[in-house]
Structure formats: structure tokens, C-alpha cells
Backbone as a ProteinNet text record, in pm:
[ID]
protein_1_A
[PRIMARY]
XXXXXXXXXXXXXXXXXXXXXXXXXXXXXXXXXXXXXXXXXXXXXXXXXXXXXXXXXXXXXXXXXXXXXXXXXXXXXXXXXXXXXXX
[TERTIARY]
-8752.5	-8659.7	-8538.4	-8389.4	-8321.2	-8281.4	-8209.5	-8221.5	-8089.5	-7968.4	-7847.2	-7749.5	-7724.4	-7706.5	-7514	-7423.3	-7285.7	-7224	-7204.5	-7173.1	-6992.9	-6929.1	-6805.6	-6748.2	-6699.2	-6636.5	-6494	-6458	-6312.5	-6245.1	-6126	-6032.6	-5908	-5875.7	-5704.6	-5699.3	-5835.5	-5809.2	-5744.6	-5642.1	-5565.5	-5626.4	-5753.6	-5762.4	-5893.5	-5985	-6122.8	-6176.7	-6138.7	-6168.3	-6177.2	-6104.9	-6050	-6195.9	-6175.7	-6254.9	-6413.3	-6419.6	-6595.3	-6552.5	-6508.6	-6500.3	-6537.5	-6437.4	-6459	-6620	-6648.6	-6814.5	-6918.6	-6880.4	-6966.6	-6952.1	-6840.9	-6840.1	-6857.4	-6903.9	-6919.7	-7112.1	-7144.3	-7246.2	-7352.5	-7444	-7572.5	-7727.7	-7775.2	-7943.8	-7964.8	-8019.7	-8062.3	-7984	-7868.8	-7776.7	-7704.5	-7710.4	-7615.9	-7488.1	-7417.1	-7263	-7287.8	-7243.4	-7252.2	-7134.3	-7049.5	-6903.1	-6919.7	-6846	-6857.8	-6744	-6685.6	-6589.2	-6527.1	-6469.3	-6429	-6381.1	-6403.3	-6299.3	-6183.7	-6216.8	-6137.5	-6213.7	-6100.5	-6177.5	-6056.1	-6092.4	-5986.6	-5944	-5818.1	-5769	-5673.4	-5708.4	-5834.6	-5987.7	-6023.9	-6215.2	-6243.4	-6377.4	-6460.1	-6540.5	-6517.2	-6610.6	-6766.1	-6852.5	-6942.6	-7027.8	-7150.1	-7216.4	-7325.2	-7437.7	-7581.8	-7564.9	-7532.8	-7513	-7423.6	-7371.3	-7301.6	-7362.4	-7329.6	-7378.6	-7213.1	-7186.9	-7070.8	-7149.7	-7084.2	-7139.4	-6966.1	-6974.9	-6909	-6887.6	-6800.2	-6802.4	-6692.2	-6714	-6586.7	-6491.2	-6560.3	-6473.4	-6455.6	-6372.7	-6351.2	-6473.2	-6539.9	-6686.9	-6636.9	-6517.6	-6498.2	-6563.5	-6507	-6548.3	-6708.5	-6700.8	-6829.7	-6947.7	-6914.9	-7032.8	-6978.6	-6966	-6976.7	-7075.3	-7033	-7091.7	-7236.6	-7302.6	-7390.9	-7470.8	-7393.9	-7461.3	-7520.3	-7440.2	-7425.5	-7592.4	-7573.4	-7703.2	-7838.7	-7830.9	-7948.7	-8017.6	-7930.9	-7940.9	-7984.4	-7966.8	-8005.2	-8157.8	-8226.5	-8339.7	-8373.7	-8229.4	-8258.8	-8268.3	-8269.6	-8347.3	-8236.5	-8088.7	-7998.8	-7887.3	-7812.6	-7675.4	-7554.1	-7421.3	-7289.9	-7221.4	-7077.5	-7008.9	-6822.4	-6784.5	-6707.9	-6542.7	-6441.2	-6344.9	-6266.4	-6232	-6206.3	-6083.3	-6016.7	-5899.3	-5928	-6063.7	-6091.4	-6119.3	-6074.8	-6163.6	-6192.4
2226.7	2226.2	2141	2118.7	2102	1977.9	1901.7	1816.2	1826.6	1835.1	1896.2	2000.7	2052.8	2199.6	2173.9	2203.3	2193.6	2307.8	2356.1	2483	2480.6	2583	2556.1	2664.2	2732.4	2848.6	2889.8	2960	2974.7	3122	3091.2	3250.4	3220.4	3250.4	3239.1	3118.4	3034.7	2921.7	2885	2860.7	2862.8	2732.8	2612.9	2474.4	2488.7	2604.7	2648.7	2595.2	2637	2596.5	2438.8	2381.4	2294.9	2193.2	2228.3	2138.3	2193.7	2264.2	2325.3	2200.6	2222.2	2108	1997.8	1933.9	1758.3	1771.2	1844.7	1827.2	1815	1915.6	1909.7	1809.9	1737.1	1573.9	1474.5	1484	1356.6	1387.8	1497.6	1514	1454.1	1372.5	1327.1	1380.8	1384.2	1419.7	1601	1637	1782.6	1853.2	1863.5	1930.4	2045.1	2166.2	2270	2304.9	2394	2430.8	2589.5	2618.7	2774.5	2771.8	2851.2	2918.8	3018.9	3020	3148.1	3230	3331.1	3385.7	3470.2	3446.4	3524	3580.6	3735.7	3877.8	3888	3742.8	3779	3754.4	3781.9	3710.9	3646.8	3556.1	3428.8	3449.8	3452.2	3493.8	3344.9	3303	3368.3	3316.7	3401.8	3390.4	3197.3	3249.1	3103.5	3104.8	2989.9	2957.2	2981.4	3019.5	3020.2	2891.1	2840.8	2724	2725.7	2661	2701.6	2640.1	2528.2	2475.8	2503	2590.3	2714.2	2824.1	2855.2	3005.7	3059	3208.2	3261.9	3352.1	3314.9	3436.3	3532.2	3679.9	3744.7	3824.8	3784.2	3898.7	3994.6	4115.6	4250.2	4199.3	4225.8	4205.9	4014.3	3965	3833.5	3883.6	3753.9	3707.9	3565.5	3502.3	3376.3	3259.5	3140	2989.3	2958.9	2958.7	2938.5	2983.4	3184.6	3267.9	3213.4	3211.6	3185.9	3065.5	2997.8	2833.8	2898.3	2941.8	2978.9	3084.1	3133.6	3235.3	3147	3070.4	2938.5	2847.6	2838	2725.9	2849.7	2939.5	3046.5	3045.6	3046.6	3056.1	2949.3	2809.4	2695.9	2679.3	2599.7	2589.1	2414.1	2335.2	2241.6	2171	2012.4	1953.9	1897.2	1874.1	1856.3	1954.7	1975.5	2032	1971.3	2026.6	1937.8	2056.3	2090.6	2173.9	2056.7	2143.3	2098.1	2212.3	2158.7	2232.6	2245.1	2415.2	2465.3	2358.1	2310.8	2192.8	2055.8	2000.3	1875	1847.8	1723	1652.4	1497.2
2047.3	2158	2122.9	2165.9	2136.5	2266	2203.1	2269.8	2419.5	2290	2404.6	2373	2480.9	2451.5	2508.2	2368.6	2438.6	2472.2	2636	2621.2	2670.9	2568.2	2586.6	2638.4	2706.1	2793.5	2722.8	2689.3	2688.4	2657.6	2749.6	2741.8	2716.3	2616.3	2516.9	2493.4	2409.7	2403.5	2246.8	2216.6	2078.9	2046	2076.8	2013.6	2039.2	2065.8	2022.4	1897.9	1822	1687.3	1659.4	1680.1	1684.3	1755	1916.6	1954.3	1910.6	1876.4	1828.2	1639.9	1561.9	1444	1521.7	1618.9	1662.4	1688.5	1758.7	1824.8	1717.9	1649	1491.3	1420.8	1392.9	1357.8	1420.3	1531	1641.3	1686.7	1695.7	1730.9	1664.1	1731.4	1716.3	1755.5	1643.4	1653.5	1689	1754.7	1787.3	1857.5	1863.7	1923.2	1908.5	1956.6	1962.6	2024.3	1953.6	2069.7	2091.2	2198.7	2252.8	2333.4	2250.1	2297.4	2366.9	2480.9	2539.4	2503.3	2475.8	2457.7	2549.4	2672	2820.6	2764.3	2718.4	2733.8	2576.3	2517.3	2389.4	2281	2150.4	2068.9	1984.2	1960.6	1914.3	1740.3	1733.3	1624.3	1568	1455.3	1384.6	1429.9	1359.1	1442.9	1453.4	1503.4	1427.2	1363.7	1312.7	1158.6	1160.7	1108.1	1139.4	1095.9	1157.1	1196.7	1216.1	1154.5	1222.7	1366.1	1381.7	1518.8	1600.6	1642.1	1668.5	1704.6	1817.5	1865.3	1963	1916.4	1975.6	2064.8	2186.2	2280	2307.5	2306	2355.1	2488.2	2568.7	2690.2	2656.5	2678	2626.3	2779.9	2871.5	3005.9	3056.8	3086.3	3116.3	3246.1	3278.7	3382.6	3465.2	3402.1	3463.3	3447	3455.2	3391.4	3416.6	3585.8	3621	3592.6	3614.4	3541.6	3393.5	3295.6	3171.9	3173.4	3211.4	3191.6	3242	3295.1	3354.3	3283	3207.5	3130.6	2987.8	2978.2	2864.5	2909	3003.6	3060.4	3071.8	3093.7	3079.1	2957.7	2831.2	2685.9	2659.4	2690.1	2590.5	2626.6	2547.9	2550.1	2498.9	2547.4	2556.9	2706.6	2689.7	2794	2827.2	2778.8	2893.4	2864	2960.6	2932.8	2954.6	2859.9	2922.7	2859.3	2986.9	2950.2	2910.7	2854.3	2787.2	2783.3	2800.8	2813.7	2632.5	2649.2	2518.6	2428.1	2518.9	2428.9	2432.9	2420.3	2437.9	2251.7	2254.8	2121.2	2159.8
[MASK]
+++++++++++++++++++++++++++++++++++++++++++++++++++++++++++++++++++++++++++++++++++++++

């Protein structure tokens, strides 16, 4: 089981990338990131990551359902969502 699950939401986020790297260098112990991808797909892509999971929606679902679809998936014991331009 995983300990914390970072789920990140985002639609036309141009500093995606960006903040998915900071998390991967700051992150401690058993931790995953799960991007949601509202309705696009971010050019250029993202990197791929074992600690990393890309989720795709074809149609935008919105922040909340995303985040929610994000917390369905993890299978850890806490969650924290996180906005796509943070580091």
C-alpha cells in the first residue's frame, strides 16, 4: 500500500511538467503522483515515471470530478491534491 497518493488535476496546464519534476525531487518514502489530464493532452507530453500515473479524460469532467476520480484510484492511506503550477 502506498503511503501518499499526490493527485494533481489539470487543463491547459503549460507548468505540469514542471510541477510533477518538483514533487519527484521533494518526495519522501512511498509516494505516488496521479495527473489527471481534463480533456487535453499537454504538449509536449510527460515524461514518463514509475511514480507517476497519467490519467486521461477525452472530454474535460472538471476539477472536482477529476480530483475524485484521482482519490478512487489511489490505494494509499492518505491523500493531497495539489494544483498543476505549484512547486
Amino acid at each position: 500500500m502506498t503511503d501518499l497518493s499526490i493527485i494533481i488535476p489539470a487543463r491547459n496546464e503549460e507548468f505540469l511538467q514542471t510541477t510533477i519534476e518538483n514533487c519527484l525531487d521533494n518526495i519522501r518514502g512511498n509516494t505516488e503522483i496521479i495527473a489527471i489530464l481534463d480533456g487535453y493532452w499537454p504538449n509536449p507530453g510527460i515524461k514518463q515515471h514509475a511514480r507517476v500515473n497519467i490519467v486521461h479524460f477525452e472530454e474535460p469532467i472538471g476539477q472536482r470530478a477529476a480530483v475524485n476520480r484521482g482519490a478512487l484510484m489511489s490505494t494509499a492511506k492518505f491523500i493531497m491534491k495539489l494544483d498543476a503550477h505549484c512547486a
